[in-house]
N, C-alpha and C positions, 0 to 999 in steps of 0.2 A: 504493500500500500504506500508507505512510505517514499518508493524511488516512482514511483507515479505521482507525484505530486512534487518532483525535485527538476530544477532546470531550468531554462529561459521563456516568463510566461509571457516574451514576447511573441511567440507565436500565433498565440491568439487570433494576431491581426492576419493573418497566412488563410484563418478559415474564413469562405464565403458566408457573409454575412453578419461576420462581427461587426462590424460599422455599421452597418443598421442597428443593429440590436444595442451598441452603444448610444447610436444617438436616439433610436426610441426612449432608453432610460433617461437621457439628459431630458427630454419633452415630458416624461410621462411620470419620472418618479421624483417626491418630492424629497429633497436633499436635508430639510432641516427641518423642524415642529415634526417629529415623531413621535410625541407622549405617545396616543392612542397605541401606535405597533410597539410601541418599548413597553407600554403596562400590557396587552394580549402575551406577547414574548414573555415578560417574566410570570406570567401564570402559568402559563406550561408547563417550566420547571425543566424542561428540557434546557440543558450545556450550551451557556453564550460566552463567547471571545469576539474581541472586535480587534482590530487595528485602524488606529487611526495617525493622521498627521500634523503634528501641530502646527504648519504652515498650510494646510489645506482651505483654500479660499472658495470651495467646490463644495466640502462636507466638513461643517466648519467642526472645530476641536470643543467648543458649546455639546456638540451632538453628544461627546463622550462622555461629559461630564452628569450632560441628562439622563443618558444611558445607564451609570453609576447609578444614578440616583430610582432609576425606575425597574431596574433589574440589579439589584444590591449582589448576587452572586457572580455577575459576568466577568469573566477576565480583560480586563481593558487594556491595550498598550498602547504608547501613545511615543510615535519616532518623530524627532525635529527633521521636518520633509513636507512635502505637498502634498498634491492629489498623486495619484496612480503607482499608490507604494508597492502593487504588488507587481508589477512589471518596470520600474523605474529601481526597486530597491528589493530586487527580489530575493538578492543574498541573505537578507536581513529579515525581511518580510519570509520566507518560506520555512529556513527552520524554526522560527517563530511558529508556525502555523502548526509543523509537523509536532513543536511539544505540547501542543494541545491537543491536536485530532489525533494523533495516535494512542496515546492512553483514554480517552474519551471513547474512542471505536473499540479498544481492547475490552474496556469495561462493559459496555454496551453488547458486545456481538463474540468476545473471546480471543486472545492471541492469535490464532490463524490468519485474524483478517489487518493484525499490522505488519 
């Protein structure tokens, strides 16, 4: 699982139809004022991590802090950087990822699946 989820996620852009689906999001999904999805989300109770960036002028570093506050369990991390940490900063941003979603999946579904 693990080495699936390692390497350069600038690829992305290689598949038809990431730009669409990028700039759908930029029109369609709203960037900041997420109480309503951050209180649904921490009811669940289901495993939240975020990465965010404290120079993100995109999804501002506010967002994280509300996040905290409306999901009290979520792992927050928070890199002096912009928007698009996971492909700009993925050295950083991935093993980051991988220390959460691997023990979250092992827990969840059993060693086999990290």
């Amino acid at each position: 699982f693990a080495a699936r989820l390692a390497g350069d996620l600038t690829k992305q852009f290689d598949y038809p139809g990431y730009g669409f689906a990028l700039l759908s999001t930029l029109r369609n999904l709203p960037m900041a004022n997420q109480d309503e999805v951050f209180r649904r989300l921490g009811a669940t109770g289901v495993p939240v991590s975020a990465v965010f960036g404290t120079q993100d002028t995109t999804v501002l570093i506010a967002s994280a802090d509300r996040l905290r506050q409306l999901v009290p369990a979520a792992r927050i991390v928070s890199l002096n950087a912009g928007h698009g940490l996971n492909y700009r900063h993925y050295t950083v941003v991935t093993p980051i990822l991988l220390s959460w979603f691997v023990p979250v999946l092992t827990a969840q579904r059993g060693p086999e699946t990290a």
